[in-house]
mmCIF file as gemmi writes it, N, C-alpha and C atoms, coordinates in Angstrom:
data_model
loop_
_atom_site.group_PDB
_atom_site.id
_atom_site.type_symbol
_atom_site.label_atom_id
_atom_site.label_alt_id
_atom_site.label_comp_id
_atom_site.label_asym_id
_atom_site.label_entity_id
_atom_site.label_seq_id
_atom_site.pdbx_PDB_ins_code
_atom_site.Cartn_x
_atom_site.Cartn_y
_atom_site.Cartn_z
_atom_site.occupancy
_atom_site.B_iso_or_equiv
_atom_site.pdbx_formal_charge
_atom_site.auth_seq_id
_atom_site.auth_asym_id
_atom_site.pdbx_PDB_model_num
ATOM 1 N N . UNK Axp A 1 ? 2.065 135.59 91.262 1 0 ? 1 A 1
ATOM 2 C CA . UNK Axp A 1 ? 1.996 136.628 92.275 1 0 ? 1 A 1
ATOM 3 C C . UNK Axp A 1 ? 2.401 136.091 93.634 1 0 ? 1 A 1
ATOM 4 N N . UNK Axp A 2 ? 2.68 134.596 93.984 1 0 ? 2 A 1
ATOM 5 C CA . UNK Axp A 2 ? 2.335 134.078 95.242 1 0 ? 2 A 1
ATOM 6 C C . UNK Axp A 2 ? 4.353 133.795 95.39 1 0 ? 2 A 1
ATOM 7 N N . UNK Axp A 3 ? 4.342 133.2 96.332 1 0 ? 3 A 1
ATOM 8 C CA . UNK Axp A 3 ? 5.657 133.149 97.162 1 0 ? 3 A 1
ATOM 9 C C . UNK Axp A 3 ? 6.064 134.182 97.728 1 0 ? 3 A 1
ATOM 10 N N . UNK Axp A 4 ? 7.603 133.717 98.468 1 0 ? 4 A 1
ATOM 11 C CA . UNK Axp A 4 ? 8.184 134.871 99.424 1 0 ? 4 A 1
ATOM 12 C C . UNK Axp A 4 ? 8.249 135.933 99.062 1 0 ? 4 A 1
ATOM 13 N N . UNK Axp A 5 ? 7.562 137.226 99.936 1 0 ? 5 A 1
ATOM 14 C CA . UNK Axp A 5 ? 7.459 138.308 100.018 1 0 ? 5 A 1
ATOM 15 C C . UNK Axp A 5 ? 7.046 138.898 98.342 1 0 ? 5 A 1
ATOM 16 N N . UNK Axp A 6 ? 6.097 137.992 97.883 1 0 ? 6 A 1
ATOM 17 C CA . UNK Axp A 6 ? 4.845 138.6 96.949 1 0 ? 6 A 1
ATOM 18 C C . UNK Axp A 6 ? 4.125 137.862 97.729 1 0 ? 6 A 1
ATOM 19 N N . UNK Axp A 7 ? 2.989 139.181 96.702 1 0 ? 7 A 1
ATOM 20 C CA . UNK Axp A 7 ? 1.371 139.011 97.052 1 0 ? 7 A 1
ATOM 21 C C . UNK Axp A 7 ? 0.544 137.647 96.432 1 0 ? 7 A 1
ATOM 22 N N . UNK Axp A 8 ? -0.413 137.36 97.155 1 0 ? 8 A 1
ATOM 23 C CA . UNK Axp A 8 ? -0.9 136.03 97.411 1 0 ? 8 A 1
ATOM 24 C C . UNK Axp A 8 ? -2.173 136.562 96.208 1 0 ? 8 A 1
ATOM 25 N N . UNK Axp A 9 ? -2.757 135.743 95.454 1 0 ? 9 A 1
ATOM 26 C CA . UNK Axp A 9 ? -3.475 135.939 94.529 1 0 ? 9 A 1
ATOM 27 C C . UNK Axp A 9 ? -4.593 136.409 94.901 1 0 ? 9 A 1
ATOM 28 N N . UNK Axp A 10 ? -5.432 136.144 96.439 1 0 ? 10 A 1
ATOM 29 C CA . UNK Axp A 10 ? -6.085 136.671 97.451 1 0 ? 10 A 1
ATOM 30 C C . UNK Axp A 10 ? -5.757 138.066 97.709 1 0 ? 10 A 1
ATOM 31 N N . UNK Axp A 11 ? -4.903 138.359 97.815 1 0 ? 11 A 1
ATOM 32 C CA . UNK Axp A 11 ? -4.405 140.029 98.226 1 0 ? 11 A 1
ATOM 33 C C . UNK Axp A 11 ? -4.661 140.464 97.118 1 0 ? 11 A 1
ATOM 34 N N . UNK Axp A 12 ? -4.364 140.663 96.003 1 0 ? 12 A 1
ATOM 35 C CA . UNK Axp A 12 ? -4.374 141.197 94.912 1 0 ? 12 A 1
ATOM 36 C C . UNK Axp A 12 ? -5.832 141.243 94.161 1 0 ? 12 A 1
ATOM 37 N N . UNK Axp A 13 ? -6.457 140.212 94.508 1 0 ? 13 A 1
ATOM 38 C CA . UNK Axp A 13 ? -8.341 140.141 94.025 1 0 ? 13 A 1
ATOM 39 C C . UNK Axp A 13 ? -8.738 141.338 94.9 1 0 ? 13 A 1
ATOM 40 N N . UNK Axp A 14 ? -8.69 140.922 96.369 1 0 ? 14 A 1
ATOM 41 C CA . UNK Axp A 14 ? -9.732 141.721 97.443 1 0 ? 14 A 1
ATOM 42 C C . UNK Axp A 14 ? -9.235 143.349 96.977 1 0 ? 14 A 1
ATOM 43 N N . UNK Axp A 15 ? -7.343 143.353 96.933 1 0 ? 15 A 1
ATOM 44 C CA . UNK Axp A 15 ? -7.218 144.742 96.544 1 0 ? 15 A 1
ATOM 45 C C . UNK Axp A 15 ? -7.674 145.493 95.025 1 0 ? 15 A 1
ATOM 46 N N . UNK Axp A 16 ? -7.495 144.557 94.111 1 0 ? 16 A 1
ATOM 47 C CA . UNK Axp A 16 ? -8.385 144.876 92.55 1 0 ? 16 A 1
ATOM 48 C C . UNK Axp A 16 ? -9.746 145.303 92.652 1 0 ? 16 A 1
ATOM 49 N N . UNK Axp A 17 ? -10.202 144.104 93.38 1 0 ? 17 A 1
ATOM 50 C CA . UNK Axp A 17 ? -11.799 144.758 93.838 1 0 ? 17 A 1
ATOM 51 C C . UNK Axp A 17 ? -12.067 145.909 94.644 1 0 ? 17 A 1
ATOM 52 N N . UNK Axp A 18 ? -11.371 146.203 95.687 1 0 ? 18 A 1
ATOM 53 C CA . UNK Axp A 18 ? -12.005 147.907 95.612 1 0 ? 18 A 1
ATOM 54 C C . UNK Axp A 18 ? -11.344 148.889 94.818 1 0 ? 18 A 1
ATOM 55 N N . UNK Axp A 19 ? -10.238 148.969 93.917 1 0 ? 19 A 1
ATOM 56 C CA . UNK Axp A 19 ? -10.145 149.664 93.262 1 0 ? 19 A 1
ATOM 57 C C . UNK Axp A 19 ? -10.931 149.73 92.257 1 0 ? 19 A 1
ATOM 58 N N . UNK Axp A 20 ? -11.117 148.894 91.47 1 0 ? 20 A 1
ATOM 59 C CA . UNK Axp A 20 ? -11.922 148.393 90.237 1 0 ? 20 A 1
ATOM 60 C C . UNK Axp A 20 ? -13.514 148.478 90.7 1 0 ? 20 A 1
ATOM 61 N N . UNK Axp A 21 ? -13.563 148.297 91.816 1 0 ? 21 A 1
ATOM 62 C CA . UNK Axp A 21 ? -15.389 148.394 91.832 1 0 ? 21 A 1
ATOM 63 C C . UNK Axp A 21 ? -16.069 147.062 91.456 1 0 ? 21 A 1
ATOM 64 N N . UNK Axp A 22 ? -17.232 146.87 92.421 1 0 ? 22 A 1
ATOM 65 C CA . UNK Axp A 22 ? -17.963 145.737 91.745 1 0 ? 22 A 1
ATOM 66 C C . UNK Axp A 22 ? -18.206 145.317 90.449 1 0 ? 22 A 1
ATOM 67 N N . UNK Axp A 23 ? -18.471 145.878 89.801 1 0 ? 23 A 1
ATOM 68 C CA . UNK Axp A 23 ? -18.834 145.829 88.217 1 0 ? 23 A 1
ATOM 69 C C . UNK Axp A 23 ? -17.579 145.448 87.929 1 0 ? 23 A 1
ATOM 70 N N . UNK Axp A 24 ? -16.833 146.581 87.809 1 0 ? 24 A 1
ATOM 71 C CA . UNK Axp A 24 ? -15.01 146.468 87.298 1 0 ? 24 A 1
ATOM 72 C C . UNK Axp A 24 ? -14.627 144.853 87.507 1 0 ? 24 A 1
ATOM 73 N N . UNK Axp A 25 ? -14.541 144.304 89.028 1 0 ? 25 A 1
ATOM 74 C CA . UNK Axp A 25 ? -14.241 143.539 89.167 1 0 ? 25 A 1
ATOM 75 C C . UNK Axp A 25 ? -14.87 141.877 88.459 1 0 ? 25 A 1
ATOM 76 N N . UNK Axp A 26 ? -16.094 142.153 88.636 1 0 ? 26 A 1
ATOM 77 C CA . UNK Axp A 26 ? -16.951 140.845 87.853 1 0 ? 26 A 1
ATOM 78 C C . UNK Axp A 26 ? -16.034 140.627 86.279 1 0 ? 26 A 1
ATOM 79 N N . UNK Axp A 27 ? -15.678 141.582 85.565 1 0 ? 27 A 1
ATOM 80 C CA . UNK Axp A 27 ? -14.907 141.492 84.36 1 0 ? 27 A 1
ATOM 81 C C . UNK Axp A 27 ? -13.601 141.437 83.956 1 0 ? 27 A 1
ATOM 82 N N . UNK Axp A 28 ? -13.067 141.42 85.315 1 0 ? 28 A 1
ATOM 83 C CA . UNK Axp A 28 ? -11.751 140.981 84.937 1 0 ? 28 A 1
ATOM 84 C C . UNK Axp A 28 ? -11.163 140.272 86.129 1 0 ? 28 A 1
ATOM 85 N N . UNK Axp A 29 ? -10.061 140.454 86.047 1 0 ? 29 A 1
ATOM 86 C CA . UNK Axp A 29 ? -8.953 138.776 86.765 1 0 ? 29 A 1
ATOM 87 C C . UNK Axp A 29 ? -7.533 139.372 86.71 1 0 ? 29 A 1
ATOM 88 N N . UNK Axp A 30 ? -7.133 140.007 87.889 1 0 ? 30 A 1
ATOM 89 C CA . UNK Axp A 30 ? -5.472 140.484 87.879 1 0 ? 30 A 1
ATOM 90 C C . UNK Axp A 30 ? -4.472 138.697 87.271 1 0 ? 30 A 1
ATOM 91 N N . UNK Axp A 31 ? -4.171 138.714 86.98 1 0 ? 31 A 1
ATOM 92 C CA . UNK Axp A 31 ? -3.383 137.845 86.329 1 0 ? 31 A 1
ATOM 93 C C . UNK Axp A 31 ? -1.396 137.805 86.383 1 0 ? 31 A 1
ATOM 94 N N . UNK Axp A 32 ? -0.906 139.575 86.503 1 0 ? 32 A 1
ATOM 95 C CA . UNK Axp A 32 ? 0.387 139.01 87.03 1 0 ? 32 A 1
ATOM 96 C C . UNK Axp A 32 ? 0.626 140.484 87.908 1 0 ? 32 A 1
ATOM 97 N N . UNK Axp A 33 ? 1.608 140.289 88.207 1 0 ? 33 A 1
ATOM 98 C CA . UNK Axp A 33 ? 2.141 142.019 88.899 1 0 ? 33 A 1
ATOM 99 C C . UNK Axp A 33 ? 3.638 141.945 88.991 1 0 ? 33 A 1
ATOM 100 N N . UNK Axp A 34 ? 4.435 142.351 88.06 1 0 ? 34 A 1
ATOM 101 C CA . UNK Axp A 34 ? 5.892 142.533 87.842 1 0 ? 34 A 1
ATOM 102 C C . UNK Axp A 34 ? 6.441 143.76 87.489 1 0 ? 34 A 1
ATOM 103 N N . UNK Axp A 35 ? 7.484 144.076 87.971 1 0 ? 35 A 1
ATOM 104 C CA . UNK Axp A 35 ? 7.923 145.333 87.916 1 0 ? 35 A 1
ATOM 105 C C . UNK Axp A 35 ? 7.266 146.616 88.051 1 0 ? 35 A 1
ATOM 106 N N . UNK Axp A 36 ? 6.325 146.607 89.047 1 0 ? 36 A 1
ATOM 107 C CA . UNK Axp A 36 ? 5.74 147.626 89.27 1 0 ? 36 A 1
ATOM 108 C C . UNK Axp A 36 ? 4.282 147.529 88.562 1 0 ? 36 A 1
ATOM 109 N N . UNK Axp A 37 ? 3.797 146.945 87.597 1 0 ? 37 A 1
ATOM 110 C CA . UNK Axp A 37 ? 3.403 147.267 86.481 1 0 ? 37 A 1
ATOM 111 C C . UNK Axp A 37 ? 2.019 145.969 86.589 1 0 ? 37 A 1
ATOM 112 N N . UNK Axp A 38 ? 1.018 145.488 86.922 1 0 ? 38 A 1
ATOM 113 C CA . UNK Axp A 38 ? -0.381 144.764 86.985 1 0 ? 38 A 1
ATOM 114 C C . UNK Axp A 38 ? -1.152 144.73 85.901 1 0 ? 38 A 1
ATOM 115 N N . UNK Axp A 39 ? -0.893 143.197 85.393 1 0 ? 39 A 1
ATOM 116 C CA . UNK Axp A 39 ? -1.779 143.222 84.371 1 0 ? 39 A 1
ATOM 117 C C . UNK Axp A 39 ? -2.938 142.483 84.189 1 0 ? 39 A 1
ATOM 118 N N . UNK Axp A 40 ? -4.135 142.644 84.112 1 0 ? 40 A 1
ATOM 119 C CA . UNK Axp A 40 ? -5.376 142.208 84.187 1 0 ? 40 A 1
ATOM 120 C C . UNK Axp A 40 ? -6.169 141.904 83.072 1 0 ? 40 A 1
ATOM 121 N N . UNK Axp A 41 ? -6.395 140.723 83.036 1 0 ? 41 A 1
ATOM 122 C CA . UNK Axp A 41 ? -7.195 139.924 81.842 1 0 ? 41 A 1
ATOM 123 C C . UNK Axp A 41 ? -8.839 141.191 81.917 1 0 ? 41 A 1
ATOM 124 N N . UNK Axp A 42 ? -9.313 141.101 80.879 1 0 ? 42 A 1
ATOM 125 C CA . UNK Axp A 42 ? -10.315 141.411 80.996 1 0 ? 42 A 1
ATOM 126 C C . UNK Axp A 42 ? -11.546 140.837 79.774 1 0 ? 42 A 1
ATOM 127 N N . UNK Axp A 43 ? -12.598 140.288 80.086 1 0 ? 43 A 1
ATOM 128 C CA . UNK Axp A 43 ? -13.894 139.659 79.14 1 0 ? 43 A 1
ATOM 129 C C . UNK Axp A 43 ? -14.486 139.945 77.903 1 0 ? 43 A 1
ATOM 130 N N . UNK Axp A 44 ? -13.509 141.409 77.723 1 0 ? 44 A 1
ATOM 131 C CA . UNK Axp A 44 ? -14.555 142.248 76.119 1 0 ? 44 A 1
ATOM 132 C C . UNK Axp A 44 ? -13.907 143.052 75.841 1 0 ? 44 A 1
ATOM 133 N N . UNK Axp A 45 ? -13.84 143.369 74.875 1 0 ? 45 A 1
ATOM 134 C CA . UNK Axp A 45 ? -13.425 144.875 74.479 1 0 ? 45 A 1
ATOM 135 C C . UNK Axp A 45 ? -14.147 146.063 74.783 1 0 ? 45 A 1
ATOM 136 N N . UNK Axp A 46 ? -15.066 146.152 75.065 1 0 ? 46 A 1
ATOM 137 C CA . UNK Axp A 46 ? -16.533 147.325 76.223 1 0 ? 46 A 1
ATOM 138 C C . UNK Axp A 46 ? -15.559 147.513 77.037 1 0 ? 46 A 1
ATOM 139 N N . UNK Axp A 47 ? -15.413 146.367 78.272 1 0 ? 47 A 1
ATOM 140 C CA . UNK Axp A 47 ? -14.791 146.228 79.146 1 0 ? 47 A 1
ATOM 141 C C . UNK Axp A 47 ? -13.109 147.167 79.512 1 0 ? 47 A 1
ATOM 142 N N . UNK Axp A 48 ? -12.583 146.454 78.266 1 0 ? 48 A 1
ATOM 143 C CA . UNK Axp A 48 ? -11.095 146.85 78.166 1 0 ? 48 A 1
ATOM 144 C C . UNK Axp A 48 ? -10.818 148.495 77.575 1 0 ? 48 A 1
ATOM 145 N N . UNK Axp A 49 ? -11.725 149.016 77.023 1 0 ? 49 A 1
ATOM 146 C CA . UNK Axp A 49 ? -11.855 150.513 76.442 1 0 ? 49 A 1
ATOM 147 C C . UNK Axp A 49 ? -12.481 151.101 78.24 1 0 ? 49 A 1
ATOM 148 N N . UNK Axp A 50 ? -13.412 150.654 78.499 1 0 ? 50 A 1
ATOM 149 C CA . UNK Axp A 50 ? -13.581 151.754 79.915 1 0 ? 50 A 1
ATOM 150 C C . UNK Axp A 50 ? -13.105 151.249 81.022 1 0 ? 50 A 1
ATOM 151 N N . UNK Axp A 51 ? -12.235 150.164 81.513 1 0 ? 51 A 1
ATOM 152 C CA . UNK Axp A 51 ? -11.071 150.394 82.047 1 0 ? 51 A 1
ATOM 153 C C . UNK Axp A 51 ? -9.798 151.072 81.964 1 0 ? 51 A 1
ATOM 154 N N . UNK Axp A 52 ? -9.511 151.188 80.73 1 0 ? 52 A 1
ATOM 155 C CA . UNK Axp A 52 ? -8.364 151.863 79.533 1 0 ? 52 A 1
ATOM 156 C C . UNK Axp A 52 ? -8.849 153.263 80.7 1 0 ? 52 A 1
ATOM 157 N N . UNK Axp A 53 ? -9.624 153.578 79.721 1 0 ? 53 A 1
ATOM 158 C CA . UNK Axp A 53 ? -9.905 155.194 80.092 1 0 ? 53 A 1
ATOM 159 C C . UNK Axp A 53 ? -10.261 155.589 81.372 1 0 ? 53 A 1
ATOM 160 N N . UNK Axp A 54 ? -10.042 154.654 82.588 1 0 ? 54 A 1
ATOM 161 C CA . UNK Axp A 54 ? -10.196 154.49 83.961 1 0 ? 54 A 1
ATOM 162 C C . UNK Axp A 54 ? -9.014 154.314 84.579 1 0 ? 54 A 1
ATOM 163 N N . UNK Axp A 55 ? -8.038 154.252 83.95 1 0 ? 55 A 1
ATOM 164 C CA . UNK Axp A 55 ? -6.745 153.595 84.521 1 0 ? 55 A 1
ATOM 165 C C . UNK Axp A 55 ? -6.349 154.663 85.698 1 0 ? 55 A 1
ATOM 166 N N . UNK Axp A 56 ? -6.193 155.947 85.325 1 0 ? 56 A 1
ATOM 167 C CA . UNK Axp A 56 ? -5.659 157.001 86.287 1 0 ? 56 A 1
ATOM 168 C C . UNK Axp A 56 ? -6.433 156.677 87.578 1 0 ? 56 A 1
ATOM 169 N N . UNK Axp A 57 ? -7.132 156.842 87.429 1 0 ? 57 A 1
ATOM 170 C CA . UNK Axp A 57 ? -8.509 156.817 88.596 1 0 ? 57 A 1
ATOM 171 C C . UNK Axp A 57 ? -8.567 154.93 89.634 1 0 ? 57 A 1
ATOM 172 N N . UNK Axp A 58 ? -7.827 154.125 88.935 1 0 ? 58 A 1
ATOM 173 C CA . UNK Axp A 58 ? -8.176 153.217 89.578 1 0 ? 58 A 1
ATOM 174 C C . UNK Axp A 58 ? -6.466 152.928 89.719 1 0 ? 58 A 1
ATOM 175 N N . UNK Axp A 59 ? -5.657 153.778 89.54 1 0 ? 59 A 1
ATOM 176 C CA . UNK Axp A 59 ? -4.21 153.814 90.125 1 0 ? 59 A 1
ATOM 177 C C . UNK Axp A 59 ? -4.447 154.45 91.532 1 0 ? 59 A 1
ATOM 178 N N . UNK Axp A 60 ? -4.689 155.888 91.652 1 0 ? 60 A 1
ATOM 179 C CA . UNK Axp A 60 ? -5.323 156.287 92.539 1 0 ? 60 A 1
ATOM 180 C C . UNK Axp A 60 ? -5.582 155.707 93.721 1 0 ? 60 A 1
ATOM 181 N N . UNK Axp A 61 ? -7.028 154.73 93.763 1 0 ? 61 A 1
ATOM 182 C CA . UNK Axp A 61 ? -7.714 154.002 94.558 1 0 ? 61 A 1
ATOM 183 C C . UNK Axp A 61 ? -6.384 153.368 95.065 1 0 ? 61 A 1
ATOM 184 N N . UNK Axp A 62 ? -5.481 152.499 94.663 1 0 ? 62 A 1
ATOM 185 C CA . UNK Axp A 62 ? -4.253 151.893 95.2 1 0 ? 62 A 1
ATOM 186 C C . UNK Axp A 62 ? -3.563 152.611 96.117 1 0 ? 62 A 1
ATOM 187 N N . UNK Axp A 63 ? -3.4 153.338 96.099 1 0 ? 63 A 1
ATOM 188 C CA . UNK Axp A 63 ? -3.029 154.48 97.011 1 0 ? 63 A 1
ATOM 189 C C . UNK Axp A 63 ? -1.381 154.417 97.213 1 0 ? 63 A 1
ATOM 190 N N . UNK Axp A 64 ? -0.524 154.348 97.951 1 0 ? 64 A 1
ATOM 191 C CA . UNK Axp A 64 ? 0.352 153.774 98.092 1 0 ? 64 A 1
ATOM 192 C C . UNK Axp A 64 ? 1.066 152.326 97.661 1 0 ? 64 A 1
ATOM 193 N N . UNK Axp A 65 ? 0.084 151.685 97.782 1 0 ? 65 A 1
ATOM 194 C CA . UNK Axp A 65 ? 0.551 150.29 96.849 1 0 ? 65 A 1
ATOM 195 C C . UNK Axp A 65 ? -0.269 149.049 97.849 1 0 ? 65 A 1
ATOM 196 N N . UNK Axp A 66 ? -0.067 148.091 97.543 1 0 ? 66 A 1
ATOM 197 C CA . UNK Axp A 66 ? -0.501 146.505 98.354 1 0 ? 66 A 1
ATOM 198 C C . UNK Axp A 66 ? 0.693 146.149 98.964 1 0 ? 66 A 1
ATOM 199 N N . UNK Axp A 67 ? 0.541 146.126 100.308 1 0 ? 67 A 1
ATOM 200 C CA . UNK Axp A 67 ? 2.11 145.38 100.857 1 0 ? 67 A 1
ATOM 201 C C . UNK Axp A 67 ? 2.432 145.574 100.76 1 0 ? 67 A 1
ATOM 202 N N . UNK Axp A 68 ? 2.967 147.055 100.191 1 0 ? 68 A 1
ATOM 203 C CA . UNK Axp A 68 ? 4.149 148.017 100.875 1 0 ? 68 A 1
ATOM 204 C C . UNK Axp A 68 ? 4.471 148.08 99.199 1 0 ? 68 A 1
ATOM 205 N N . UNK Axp A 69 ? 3.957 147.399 98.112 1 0 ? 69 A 1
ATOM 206 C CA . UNK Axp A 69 ? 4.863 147.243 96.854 1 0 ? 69 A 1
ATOM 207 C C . UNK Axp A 69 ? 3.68 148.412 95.963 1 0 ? 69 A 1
ATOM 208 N N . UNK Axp A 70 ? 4.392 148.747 95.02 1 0 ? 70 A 1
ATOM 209 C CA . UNK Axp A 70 ? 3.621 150.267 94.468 1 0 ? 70 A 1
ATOM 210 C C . UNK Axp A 70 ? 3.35 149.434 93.199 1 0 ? 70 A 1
ATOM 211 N N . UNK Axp A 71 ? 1.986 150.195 92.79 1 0 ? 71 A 1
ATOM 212 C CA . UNK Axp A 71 ? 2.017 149.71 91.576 1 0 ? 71 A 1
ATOM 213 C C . UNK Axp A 71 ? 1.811 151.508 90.369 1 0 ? 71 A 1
ATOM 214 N N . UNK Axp A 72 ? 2.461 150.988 89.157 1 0 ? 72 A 1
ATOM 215 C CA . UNK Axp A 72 ? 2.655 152.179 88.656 1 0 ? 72 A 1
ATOM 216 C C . UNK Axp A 72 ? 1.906 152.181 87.355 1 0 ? 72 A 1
ATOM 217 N N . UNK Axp A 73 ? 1.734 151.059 87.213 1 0 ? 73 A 1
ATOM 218 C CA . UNK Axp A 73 ? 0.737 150.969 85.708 1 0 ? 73 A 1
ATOM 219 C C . UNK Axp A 73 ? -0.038 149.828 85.833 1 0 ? 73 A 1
ATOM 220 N N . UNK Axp A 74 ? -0.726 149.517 84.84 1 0 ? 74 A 1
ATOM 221 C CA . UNK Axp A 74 ? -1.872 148.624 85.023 1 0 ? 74 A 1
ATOM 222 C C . UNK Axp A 74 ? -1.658 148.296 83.159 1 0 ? 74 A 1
ATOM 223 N N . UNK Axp A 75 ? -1.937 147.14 83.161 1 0 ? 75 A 1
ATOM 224 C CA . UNK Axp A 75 ? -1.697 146.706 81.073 1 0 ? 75 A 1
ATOM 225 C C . UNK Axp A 75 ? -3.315 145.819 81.281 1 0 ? 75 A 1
ATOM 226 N N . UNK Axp A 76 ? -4.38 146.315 81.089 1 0 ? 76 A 1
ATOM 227 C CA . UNK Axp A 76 ? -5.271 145.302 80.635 1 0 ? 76 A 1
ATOM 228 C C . UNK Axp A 76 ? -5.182 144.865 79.039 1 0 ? 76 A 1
ATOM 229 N N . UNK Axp A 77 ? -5.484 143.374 78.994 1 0 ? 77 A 1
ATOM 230 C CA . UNK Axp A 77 ? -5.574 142.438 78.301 1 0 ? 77 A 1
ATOM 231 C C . UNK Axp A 77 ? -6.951 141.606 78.174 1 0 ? 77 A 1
ATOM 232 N N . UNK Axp A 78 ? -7.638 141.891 76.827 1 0 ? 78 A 1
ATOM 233 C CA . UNK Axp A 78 ? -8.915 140.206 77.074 1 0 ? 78 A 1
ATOM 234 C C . UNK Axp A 78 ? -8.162 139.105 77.195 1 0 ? 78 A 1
ATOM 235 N N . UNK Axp A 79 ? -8.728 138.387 78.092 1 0 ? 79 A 1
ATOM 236 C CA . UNK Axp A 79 ? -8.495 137.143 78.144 1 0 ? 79 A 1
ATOM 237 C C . UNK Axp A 79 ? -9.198 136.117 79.187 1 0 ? 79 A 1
ATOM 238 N N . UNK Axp A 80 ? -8.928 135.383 79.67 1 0 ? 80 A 1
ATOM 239 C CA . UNK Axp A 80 ? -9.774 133.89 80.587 1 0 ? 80 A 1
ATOM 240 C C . UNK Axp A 80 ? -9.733 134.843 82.131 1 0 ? 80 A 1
ATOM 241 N N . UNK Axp A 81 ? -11.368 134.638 82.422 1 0 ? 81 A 1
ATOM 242 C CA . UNK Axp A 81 ? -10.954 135.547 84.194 1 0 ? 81 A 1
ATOM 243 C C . UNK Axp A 81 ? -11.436 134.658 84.865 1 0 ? 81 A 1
ATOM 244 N N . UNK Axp A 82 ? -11.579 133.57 84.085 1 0 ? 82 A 1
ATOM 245 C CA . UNK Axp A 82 ? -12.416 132.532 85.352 1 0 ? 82 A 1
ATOM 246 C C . UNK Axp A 82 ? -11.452 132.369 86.525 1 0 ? 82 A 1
Protein backbone atom coordinates (compact mmCIF):
# COMPACT_ATOMS: atom_id res chain seq x y z
CA UNK A 1 0.00 0.00 0.00
CA UNK A 2 3.02 2.36 0.86
CA UNK A 3 5.16 4.45 -1.71
CA UNK A 4 4.64 7.35 -4.12
CA UNK A 5 1.29 8.58 -4.16
CA UNK A 6 -0.25 5.33 -2.32
CA UNK A 7 -1.59 5.06 0.90
CA UNK A 8 0.66 4.45 3.86
CA UNK A 9 -0.48 1.30 5.79
CA UNK A 10 -1.39 3.94 8.64
CA UNK A 11 -3.95 5.64 6.36
CA UNK A 12 -5.63 2.70 5.42
CA UNK A 13 -5.89 1.08 9.29
CA UNK A 14 -7.17 4.55 10.86
CA UNK A 15 -9.48 4.67 7.56
CA UNK A 16 -10.64 0.69 7.89
CA UNK A 17 -11.25 1.45 11.41
CA UNK A 18 -13.97 3.83 11.16
CA UNK A 19 -15.52 2.19 8.52
CA UNK A 20 -15.35 -1.25 9.96
CA UNK A 21 -16.04 -0.17 13.55
CA UNK A 22 -14.26 -1.18 16.64
CA UNK A 23 -15.21 -4.68 16.79
CA UNK A 24 -14.91 -4.92 12.82
CA UNK A 25 -11.60 -3.65 13.16
CA UNK A 26 -10.04 -5.88 16.15
CA UNK A 27 -10.70 -8.84 13.40
CA UNK A 28 -9.23 -7.97 10.63
CA UNK A 29 -6.05 -6.32 8.85
CA UNK A 30 -6.49 -4.40 5.33
CA UNK A 31 -3.69 -6.20 3.70
CA UNK A 32 -3.62 -4.76 -0.04
CA UNK A 33 -5.64 -2.06 -2.10
CA UNK A 34 -5.27 -2.47 -5.99
CA UNK A 35 -7.33 -1.52 -8.60
CA UNK A 36 -9.87 0.00 -6.83
CA UNK A 37 -10.67 -3.09 -5.04
CA UNK A 38 -9.27 -3.65 -0.73
CA UNK A 39 -8.66 -6.70 0.49
CA UNK A 40 -8.74 -7.58 4.13
CA UNK A 41 -7.50 -10.59 5.98
CA UNK A 42 -9.93 -11.50 8.42
CA UNK A 43 -9.60 -14.15 11.91
CA UNK A 44 -12.76 -16.59 11.34
CA UNK A 45 -15.21 -17.45 9.31
CA UNK A 46 -18.08 -15.64 11.99
CA UNK A 47 -16.05 -12.83 11.15
CA UNK A 48 -15.78 -13.15 7.30
CA UNK A 49 -19.75 -14.11 6.79
CA UNK A 50 -20.79 -10.71 8.78
CA UNK A 51 -18.44 -8.62 7.13
CA UNK A 52 -19.51 -10.36 3.72
CA UNK A 53 -22.99 -9.30 4.47
CA UNK A 54 -21.72 -5.75 5.64
CA UNK A 55 -19.82 -4.95 2.69
CA UNK A 56 -22.42 -2.35 1.14
CA UNK A 57 -22.64 -0.54 4.33
CA UNK A 58 -18.97 -0.33 5.08
CA UNK A 59 -18.34 0.86 1.27
CA UNK A 60 -20.56 3.58 2.17
CA UNK A 61 -18.71 4.72 5.38
CA UNK A 62 -15.64 5.34 2.73
CA UNK A 63 -17.43 7.82 1.27
CA UNK A 64 -15.63 9.16 -1.57
CA UNK A 65 -12.50 7.22 -1.14
CA UNK A 66 -8.96 7.71 1.08
CA UNK A 67 -6.73 10.23 -0.66
CA UNK A 68 -8.64 11.09 -3.25
CA UNK A 69 -8.42 7.13 -4.49
CA UNK A 70 -12.04 5.32 -4.50
CA UNK A 71 -12.47 2.19 -3.37
CA UNK A 72 -15.13 -0.01 -5.13
CA UNK A 73 -15.04 -3.38 -3.56
CA UNK A 74 -13.68 -4.90 -0.63
CA UNK A 75 -12.51 -9.11 -1.06
CA UNK A 76 -12.26 -10.32 2.60
CA UNK A 77 -10.05 -13.24 3.16
CA UNK A 78 -9.09 -15.36 6.66
CA UNK A 79 -5.89 -14.94 7.21
CA UNK A 80 -2.75 -13.46 9.68
CA UNK A 81 -4.01 -9.77 11.07
CA UNK A 82 -1.37 -9.51 13.42
Amino acid sequence: MGGKGRLTEEEMARAWSRAAGKRGARHTRPVSFKRSVLTVNVDGSSWLYELTTKKREILKKFGPGIAGKAIKNIRFRIGEIK
